[in-house]
C-alpha positions, -999 to +999 in steps of 0.1 A: -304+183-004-320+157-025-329+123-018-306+114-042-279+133-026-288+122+010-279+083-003-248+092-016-236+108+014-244+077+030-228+057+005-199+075+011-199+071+049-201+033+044-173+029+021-152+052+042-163+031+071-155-002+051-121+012+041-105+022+078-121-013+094-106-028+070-069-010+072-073-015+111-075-049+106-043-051+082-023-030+107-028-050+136-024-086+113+011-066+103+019-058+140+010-086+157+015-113+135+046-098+116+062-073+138+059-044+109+035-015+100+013-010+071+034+018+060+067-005+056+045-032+042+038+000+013+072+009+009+082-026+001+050-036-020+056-003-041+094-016-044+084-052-054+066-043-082+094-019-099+124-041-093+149-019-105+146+005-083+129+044-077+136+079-067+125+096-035+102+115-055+086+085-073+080+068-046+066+091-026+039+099-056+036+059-058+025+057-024+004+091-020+029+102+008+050+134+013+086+133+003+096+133+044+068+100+052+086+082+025+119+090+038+117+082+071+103+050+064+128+040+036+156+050+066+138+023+090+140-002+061+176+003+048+190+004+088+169-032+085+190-042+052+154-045+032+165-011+011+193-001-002+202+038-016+220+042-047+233+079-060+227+086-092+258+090-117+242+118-139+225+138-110+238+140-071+205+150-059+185+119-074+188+087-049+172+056-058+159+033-036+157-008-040+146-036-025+180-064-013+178-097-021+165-100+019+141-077+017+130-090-013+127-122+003+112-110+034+085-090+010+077-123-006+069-141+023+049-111+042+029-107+007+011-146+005-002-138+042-012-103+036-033-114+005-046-144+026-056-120+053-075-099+025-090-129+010-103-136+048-120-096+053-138-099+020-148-134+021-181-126+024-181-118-013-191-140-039-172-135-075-197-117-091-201-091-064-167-090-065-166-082-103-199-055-095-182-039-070-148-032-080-167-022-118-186+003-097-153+015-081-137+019-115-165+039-123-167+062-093-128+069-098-132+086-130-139+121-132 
């Protein structure tokens, strides 16, 4: 290995390291604090930004999740009243999924304190580290 390879294995380490410290602390603010998981908390963000509603399938590519993950979550959230399931009229094998107007709601509350809660990890950030590091990100996401 070079030295050159040795760093970015470390590199690597630390951001992985960053990442789950980081998703700890966001599943125990959601648990505690909100009596939900992160994994709701996806379904519903993924929801909020395509208002009109997804398939199955969509979501579960949306989220990075198998088809089952998705599912099983979506059938916590519509036995909540946050989702709701709609057939398709051209195929009976497509069902969309939606956020209701209360889980919409409930979304839009959840969302200020989840961003305040990610404002309050990173604080330690300045803007223009900000700006470097997510630049370098962008970068190190592209093939």
């Amino acid at each position: 290995m070079t030295d050159l390879s040795k760093r970015r294995l470390k590199m690597w380490i630390r951001l992985l390291g960053v990442t789950r410290n980081a998703e700890s602390a966001l599943r125990e603010f959601l648990r505690t604090g909100h009596k939900t998981t992160l994994p709701r908390f996806d379904v519903m963000a993924a929801l909020y930004r395509k208002r009109d509603g997804v398939t199955m399938s969509e979501l579960s590519r949306m989220l990075l999740v198998s088809n089952g993950n998705a599912t099983a979550v979506v059938d916590r959230l519509e036995s909540d009243g946050l989702v709701r399931r709609t057939q398709s009229d051209t195929d009976r094998r497509t069902v969309f999924v939606a956020l209701t107007a209360e889980g919409l709601a409930q979304f839009e509350g959840l969302a200020g304190e989840h961003e305040a809660e990610v404002d309050k990890l990173f604080s330690g950030l300045t803007g223009e580290e900000l700006d470097l590091l997510t630049g370098l990100l962008k970068r190190m996401g592209k093939p």
